[in-house]
KOLLUM-287966 format. One record per residue (C-alpha): residue number from 0; residue in three letters; x, y, z. Coordinates in steps of 0.5 Angstrom, whole numbers. Each point is the difference from the previous one (the first is absolute). Last residue first. Example, Ala and Ser with C-alpha at 12.3 -4.5 7.8 and 13.67 -1.06 7.14 Angstrom:
+-----+-----+-------+-------+-------+
:   n : res :     u :     v :     w :
+-----+-----+-------+-------+-------+
:   1 : ser :    27 :    -2 :    14 :
:   0 : ala :    -2 :    -7 :     2 :
+-----+-----+-------+-------+-------+
END
This chain:
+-----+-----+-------+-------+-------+
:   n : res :     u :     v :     w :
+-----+-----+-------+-------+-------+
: 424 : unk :   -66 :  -197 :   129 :
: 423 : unk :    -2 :     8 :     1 :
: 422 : unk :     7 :     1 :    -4 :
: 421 : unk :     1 :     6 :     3 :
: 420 : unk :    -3 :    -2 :     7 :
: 419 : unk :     3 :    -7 :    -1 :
: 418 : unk :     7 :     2 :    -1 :
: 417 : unk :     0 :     5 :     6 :
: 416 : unk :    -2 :    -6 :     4 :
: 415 : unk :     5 :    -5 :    -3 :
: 414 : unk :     5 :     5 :     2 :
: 413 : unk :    -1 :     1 :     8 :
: 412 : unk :    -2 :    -8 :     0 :
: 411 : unk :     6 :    -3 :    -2 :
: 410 : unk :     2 :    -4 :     7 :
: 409 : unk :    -9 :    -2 :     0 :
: 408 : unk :    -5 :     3 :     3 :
: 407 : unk :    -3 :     1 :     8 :
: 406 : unk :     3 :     1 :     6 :
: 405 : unk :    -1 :     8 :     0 :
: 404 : unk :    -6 :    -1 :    -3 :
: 403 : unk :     1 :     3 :    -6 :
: 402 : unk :    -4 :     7 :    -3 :
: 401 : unk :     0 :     0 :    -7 :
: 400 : unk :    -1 :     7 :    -4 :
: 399 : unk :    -3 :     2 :    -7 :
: 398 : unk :    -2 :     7 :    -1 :
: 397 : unk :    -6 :     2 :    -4 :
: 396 : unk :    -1 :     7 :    -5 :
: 395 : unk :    -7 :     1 :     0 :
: 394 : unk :    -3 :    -5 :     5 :
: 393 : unk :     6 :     0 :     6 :
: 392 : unk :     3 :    -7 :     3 :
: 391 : unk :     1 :    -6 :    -3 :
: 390 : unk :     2 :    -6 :     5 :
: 389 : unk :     5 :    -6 :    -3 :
: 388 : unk :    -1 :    -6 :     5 :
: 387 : unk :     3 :    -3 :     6 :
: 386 : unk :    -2 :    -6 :     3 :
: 385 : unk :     3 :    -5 :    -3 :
: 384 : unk :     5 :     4 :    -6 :
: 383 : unk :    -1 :     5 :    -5 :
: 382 : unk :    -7 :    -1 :     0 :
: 381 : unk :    -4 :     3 :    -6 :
: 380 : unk :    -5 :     7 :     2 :
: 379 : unk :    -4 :     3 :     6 :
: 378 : unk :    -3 :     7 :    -1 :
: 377 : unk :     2 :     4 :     6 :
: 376 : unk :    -6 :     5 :     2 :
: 375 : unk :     2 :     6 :     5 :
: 374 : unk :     2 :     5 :    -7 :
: 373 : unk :     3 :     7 :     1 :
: 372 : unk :     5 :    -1 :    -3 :
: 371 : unk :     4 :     2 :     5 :
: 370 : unk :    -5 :    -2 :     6 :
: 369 : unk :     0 :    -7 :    -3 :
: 368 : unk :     9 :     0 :    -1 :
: 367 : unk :     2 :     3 :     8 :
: 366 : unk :    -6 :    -6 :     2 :
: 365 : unk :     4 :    -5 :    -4 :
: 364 : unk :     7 :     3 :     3 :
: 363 : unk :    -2 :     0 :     7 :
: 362 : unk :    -4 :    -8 :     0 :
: 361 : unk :     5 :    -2 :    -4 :
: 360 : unk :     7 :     2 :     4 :
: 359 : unk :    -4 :    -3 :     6 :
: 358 : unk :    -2 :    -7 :    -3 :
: 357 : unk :     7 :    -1 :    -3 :
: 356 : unk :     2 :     0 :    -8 :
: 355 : unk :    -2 :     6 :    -5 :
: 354 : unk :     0 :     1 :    -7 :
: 353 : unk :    -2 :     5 :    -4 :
: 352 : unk :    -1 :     0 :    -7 :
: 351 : unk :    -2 :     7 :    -4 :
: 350 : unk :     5 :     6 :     2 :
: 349 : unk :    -2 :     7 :    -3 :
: 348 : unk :     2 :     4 :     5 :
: 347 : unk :    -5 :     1 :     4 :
: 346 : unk :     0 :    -7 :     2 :
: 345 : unk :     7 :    -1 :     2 :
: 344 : unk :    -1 :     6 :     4 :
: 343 : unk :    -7 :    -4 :     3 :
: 342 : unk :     5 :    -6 :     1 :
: 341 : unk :     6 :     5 :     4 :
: 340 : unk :    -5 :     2 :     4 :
: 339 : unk :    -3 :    -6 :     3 :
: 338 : unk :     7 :    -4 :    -1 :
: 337 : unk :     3 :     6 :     5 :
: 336 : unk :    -7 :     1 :     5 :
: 335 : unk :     0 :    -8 :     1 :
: 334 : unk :     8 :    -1 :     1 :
: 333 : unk :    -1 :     7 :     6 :
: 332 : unk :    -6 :    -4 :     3 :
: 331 : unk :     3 :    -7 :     1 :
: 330 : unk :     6 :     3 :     3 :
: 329 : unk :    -3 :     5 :     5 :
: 328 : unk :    -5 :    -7 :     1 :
: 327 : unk :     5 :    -4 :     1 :
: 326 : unk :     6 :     5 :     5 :
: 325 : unk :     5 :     3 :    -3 :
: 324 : unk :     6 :    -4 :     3 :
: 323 : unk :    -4 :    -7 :     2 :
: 322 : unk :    -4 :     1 :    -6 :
: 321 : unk :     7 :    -1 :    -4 :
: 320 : unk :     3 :    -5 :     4 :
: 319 : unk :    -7 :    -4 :     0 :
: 318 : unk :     1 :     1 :    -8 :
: 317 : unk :     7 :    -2 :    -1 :
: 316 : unk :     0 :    -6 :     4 :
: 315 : unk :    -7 :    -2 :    -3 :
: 314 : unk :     4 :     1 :    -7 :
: 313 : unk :    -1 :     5 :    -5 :
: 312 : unk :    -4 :     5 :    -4 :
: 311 : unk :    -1 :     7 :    -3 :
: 310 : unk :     0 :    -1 :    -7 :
: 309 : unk :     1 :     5 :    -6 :
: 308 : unk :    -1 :    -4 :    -7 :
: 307 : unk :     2 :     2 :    -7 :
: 306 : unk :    -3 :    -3 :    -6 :
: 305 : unk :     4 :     2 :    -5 :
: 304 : unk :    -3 :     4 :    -4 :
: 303 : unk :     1 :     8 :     5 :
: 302 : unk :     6 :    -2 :     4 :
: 301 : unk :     2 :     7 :     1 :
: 300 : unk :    -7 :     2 :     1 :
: 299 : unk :    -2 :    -6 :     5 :
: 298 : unk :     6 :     2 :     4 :
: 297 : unk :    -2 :     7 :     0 :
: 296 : unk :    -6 :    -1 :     2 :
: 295 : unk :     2 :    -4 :     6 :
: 294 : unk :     4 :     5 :     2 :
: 293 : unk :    -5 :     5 :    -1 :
: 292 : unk :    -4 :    -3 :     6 :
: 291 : unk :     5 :     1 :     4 :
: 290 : unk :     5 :    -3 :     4 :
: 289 : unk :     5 :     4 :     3 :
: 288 : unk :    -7 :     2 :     5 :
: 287 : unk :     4 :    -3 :     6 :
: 286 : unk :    -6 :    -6 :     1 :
: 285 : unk :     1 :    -1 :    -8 :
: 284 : unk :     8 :     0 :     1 :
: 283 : unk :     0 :    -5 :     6 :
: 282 : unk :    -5 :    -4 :    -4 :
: 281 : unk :     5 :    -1 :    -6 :
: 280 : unk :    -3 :    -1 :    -6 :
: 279 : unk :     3 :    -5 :    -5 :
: 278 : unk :     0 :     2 :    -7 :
: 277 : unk :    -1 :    -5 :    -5 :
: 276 : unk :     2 :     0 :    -8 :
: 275 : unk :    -2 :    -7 :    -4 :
: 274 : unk :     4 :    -7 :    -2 :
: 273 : unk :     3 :    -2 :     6 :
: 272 : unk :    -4 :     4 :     4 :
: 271 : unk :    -6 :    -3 :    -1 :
: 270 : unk :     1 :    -7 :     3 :
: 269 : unk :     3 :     3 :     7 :
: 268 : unk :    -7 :     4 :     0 :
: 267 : unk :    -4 :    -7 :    -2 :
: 266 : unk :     5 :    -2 :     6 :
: 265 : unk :    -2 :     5 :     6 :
: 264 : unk :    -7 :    -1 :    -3 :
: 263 : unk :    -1 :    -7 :     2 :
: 262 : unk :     4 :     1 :     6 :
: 261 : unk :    -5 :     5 :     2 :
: 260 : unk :     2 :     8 :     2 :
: 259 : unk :    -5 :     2 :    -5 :
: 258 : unk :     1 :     7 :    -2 :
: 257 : unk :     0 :     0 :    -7 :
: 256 : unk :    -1 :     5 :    -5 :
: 255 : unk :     1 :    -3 :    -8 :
: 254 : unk :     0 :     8 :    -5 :
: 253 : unk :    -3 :     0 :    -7 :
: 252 : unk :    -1 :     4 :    -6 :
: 251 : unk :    -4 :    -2 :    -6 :
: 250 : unk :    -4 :    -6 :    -2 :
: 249 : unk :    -6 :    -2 :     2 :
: 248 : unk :    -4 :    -6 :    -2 :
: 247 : unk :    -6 :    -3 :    -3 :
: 246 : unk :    -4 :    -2 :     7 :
: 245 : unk :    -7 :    -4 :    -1 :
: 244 : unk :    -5 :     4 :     0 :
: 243 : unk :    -4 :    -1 :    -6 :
: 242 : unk :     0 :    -7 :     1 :
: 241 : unk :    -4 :    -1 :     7 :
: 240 : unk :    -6 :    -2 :    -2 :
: 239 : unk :     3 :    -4 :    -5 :
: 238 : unk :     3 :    -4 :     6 :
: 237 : unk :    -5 :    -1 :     3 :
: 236 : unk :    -3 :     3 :     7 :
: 235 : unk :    -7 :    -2 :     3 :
: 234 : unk :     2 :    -6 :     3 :
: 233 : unk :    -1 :     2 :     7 :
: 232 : unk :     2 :    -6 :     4 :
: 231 : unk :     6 :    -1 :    -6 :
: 230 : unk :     3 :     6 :     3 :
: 229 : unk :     0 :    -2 :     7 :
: 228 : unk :     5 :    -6 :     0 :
: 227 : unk :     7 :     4 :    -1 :
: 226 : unk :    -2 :     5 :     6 :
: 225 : unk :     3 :    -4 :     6 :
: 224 : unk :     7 :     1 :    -5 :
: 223 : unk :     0 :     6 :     1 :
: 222 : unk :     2 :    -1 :     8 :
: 221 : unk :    -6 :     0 :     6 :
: 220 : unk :    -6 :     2 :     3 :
: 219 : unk :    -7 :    -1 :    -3 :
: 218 : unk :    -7 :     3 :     2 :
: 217 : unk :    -7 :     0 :    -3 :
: 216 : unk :     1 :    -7 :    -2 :
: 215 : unk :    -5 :    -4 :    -4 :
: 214 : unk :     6 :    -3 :    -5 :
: 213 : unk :     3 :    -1 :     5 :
: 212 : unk :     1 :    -8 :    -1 :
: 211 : unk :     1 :     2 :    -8 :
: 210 : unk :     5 :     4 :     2 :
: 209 : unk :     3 :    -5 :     5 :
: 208 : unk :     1 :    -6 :    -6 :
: 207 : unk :     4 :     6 :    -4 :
: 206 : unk :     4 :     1 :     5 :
: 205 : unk :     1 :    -9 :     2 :
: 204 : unk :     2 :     0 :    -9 :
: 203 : unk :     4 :     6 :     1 :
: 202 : unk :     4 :    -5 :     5 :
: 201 : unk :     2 :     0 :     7 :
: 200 : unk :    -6 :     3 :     4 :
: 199 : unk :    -1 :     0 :     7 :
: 198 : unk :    -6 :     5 :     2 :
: 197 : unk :     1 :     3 :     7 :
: 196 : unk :    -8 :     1 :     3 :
: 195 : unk :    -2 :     6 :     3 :
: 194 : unk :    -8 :    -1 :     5 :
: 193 : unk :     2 :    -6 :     3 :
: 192 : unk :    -4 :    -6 :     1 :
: 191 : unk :     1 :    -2 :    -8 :
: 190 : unk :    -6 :    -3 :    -2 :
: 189 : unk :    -2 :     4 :    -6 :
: 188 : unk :     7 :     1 :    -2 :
: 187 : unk :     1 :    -8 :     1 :
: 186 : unk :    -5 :     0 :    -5 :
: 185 : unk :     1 :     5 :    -5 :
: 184 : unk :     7 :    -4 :     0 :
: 183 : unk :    -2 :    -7 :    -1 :
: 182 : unk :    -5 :     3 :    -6 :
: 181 : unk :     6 :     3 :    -3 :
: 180 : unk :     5 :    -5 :    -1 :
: 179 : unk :     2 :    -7 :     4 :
: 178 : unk :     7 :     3 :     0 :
: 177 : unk :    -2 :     5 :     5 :
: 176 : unk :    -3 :    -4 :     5 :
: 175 : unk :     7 :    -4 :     0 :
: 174 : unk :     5 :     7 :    -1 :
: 173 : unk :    -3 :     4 :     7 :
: 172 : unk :    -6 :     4 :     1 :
: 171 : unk :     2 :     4 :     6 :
: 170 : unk :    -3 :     3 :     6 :
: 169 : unk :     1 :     8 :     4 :
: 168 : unk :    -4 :     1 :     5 :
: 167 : unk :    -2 :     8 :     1 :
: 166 : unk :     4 :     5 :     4 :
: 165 : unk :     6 :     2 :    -5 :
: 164 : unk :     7 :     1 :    -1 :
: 163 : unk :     4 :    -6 :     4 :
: 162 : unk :    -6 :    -5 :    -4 :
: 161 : unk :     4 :     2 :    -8 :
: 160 : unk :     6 :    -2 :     3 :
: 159 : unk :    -3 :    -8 :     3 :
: 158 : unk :    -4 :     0 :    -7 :
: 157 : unk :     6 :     2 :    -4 :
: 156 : unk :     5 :    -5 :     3 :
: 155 : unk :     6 :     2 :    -4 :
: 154 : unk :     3 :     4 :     7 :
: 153 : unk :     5 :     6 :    -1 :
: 152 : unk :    -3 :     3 :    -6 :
: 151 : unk :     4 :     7 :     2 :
: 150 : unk :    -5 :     6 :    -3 :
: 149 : unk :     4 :     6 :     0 :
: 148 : unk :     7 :    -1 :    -1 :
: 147 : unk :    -1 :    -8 :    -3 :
: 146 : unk :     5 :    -4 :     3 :
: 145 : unk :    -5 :    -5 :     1 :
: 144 : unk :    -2 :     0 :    -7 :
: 143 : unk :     6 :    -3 :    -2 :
: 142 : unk :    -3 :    -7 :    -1 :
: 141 : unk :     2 :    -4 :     8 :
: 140 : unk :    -7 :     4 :     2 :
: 139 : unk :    -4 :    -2 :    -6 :
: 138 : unk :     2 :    -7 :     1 :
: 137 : unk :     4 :    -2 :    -7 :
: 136 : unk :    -4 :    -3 :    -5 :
: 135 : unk :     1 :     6 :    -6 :
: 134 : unk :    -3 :     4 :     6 :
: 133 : unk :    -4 :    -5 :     5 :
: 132 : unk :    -6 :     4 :     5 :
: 131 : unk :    -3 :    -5 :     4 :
: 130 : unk :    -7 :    -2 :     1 :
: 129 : unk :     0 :    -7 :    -1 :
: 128 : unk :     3 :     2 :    -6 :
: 127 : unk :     1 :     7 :    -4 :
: 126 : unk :     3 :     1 :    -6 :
: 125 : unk :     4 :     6 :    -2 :
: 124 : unk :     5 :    -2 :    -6 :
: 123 : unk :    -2 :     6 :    -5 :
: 122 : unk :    -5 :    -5 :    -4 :
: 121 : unk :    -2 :    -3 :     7 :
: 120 : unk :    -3 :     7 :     2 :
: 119 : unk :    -3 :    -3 :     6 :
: 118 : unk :    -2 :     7 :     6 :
: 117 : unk :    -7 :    -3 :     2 :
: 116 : unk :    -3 :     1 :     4 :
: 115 : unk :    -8 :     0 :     0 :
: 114 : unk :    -5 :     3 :     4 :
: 113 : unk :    -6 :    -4 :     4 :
: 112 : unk :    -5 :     6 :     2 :
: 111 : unk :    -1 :     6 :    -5 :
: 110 : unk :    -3 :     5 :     4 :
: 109 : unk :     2 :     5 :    -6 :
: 108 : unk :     1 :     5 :     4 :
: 107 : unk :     3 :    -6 :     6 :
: 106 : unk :     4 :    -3 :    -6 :
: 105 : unk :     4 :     6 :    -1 :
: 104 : unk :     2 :     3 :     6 :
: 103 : unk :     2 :    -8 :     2 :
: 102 : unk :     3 :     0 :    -6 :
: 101 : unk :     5 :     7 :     2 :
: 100 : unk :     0 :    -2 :     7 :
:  99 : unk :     4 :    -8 :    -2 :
:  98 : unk :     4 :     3 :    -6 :
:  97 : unk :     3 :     5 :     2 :
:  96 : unk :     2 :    -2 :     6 :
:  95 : unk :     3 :    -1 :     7 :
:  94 : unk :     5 :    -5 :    -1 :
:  93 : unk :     2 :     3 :    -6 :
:  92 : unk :    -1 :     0 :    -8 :
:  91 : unk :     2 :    -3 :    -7 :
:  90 : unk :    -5 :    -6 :     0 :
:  89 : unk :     6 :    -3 :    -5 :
:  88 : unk :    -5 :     1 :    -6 :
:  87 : unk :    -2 :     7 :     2 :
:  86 : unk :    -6 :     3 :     1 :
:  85 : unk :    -6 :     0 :    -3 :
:  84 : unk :    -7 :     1 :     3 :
:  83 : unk :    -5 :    -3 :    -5 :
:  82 : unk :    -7 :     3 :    -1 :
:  81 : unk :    -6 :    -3 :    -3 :
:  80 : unk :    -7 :     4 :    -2 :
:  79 : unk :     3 :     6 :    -3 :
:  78 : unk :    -5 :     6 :    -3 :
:  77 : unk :     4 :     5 :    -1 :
:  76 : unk :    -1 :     3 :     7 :
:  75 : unk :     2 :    -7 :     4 :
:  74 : unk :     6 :     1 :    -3 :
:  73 : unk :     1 :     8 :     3 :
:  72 : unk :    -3 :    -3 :     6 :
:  71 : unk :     6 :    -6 :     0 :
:  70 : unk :     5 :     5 :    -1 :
:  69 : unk :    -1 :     5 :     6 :
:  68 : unk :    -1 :    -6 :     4 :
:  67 : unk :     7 :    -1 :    -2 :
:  66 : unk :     2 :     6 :     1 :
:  65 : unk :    -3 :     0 :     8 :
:  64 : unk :     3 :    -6 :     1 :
:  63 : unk :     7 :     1 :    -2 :
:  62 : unk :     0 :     7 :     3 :
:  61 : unk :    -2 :    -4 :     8 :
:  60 : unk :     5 :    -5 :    -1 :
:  59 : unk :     7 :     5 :    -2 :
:  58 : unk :     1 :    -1 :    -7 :
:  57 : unk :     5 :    -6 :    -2 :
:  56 : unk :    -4 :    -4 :    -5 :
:  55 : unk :    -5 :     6 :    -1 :
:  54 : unk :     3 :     4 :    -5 :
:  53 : unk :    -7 :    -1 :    -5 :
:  52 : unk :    -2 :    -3 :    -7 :
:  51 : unk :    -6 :     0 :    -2 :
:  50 : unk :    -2 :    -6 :    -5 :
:  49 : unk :    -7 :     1 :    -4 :
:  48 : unk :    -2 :    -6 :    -4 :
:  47 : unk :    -5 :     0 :    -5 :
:  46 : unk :     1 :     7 :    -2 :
:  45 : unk :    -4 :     2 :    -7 :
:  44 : unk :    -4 :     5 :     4 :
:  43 : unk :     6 :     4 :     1 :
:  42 : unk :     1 :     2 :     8 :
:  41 : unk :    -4 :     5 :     4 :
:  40 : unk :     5 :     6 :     2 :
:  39 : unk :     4 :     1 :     6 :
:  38 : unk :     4 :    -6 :     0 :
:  37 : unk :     4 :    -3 :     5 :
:  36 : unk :     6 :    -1 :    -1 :
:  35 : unk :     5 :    -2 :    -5 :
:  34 : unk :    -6 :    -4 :    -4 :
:  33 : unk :     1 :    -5 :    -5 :
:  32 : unk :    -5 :    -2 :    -5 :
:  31 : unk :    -3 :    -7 :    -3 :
:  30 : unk :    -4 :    -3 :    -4 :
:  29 : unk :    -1 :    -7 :     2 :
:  28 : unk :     3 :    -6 :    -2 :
:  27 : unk :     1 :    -6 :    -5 :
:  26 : unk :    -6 :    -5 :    -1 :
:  25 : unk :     4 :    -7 :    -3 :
:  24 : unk :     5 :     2 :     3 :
:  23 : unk :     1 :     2 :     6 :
:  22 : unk :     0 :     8 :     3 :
:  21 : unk :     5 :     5 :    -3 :
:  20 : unk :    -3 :     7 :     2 :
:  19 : unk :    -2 :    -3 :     7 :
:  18 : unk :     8 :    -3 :     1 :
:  17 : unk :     3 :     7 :    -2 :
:  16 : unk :    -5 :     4 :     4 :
:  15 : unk :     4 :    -5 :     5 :
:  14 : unk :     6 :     1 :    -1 :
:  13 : unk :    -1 :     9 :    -1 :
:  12 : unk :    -3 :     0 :     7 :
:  11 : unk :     6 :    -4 :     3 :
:  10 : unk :     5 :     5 :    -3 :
:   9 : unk :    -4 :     6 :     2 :
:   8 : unk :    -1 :    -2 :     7 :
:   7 : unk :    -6 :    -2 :     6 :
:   6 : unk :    -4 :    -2 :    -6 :
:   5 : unk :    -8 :     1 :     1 :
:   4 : unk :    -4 :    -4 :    -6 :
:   3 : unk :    -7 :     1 :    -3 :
:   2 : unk :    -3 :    -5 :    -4 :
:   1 : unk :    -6 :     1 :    -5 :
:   0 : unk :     0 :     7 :    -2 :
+-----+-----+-------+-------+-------+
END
């Protein structure tokens, strides 16, 4: 294995896994696997690029340490030389972390000393300019994201956010250095006084200028996009190399859970159940125990063929409501236990496409799929839409599952993905 990534999230994960899987042309990308956790058995010598994902966005500082440390030993096991720390796009995390103390864990058992940031995902809107996060040219604070019910994004100066969580100097290497290309960035690294560095990038042409920059570094932050460039340093896949593992497709039953409160989400849900059955499930009855996992079942079940949805969702008000009741965590924990067990029931009974939107929802029903099947490895295939790529789970009788950012796809996504992992195109 060659690069090594450490994903604070399941859907963040499966972005950048993507990311390395493509590459550019004319090199493409790596060979690459997703992991629900970290594993406890070596990887497949194959592997290029190892991604494992975590649940560490939102978990409290010292766990969040302590599993991506976790992560980064078994990485550095199988043979990696260069590891990313991936979290989100919109810099998803609070004044206090997770992101400043978790790169800091990670650079100091690296003793790496000049580590880059970069969230920029130009593909999906995120750029960033002299240090400030936009999304789709908004401020990030002005995006919706300030309204987010765990991570609030409320300032778009990322270098003065990422300062608020940790001890060590932060810098920047803004947009007319980066425009002179990859030499001109190697050497404002070099020369940066400041031991964490932001990253300004507002194309992919900027991304790929910084992966050649970085090229050497033991220790990069940042989105799925920072990972575009790092393929082609490696030059070791081709695609005939990787002939005998593309995706062919997966019929059989299948089952969209979401539990994505984003706005994007909320109308890819209105778009589906114009034309596709969907079950709203109401918290209260979750936290009273109305709601069960054979009330999914039965719903799935009943509308067996047409691909039917189950959604627990709303607006910022609904949720602050909400969590205001039942409490955040009481609630996060009963919507992670329902989709889990209902995703490892659909699993047993036969289902073979999944697909999952919001991190969280992810990170349950993923973990819930791996231990049933008893498989830890994700196979990467074609992507349905930026960012987000169909997984293949299982060797003797796999799955196919996508897992969407919760921000991430486009209005029809639920039904463009079941194709896709039918048709395998």
């Amino acid at each position: 294995m060659k690069i090594g990534v450490i994903a604070d999230d399941f859907t963040g994960a499966s972005d950048i896994a993507n990311t390395l899987a493509k590459g550019v042309e004319p090199e493409g990308g790596l060979r690459t696997a997703q992991f629900p956790g970290v594993p406890n058995i070596p990887a497949d010598e194959e592997i290029e690029a190892g991604v494992i994902s975590l649940k560490s966005r939102t978990a409290p500082v010292a766990e969040a340490i302590a599993d991506s440390l976790s992560a980064l030993r078994w990485l550095a096991d199988q043979g990696c030389q260069q590891f990313i720390f991936k979290y989100c796009s919109t810099f998803d995390s609070t004044t206090e972390g997770n992101i400043g103390p978790v790169a800091e864990a990670l650079a100091d058992e690296l003793d790496a000393q000049k580590v880059v940031f970069c969230p920029a995902f130009p593909t999906t809107g995120r750029t960033v300019y002299h240090g400030h996060l936009f999304v789709l040219g908004k401020l990030l604070h002005e995006s919706g994201m300030e309204n987010h019910p765990l991570t609030p994004m409320t300032d778009a100066n990322i270098k003065r956010w990422l300062q608020r969580q940790t001890e060590e100097a932060v810098g920047l290497v803004p947009n007319d250095t980066v425009k002179q290309g990859s030499k001109a960035i190697a050497a404002a690294l070099r020369n940066a006084e400041e031991r964490f560095v932001i990253g300004d990038a507002i194309s992919d042409e900027d991304l790929l200028a910084w992966g050649e920059a970085l090229k050497d570094a033991k220790l990069i932050t940042g989105g799925s996009g920072i990972a575009l460039g790092l393929p082609r340093n490696l030059l070791v896949s081709t695609s005939s190399e990787r002939a005998d593992n593309v995706f062919k497709g997966i019929n059989g039953p299948a089952a969209i859970l979401a539990g994505s409160c984003s706005g994007a989400t909320r109308g890819q849900i209105e778009t589906h159940a114009k034309s596709h059955p969907t079950l709203a499930i109401e918290v209260p009855g979750v936290m009273s125990g109305d709601v069960t996992t054979q009330t999914l079942l039965d719903f799935f079940e009943m509308h067996s063929g047409q691909a039917p949805l189950a959604y627990s969702s709303g607006s910022p008000n609904d949720v602050r409501a909400i969590q205001c009741q039942f409490g955040q965590e009481a609630v996060a924990e009963k919507l992670d236990a329902l989709f889990a067990n209902a995703a490892k029931a659909l699993v047993q009974k036969g289902y073979r496409r999944l697909v999952v939107a919001g991190g969280e929802t992810s990170g349950a029903v993923s973990q819930a799929v791996s231990e049933t099947l008893g498989s830890p490895a994700m196979s990467i295939g074609p992507e349905i839409d930026p960012g987000v790529p169909v997984l293949s789970v299982g060797k003797t009788e796999p799955i196919a599952m996508a897992l969407k950012s919760g921000n991430f796809g486009a209005p029809d996504f639920f039904a463009k993905a079941l194709r896709m992992m039918e048709t395998g195109k």
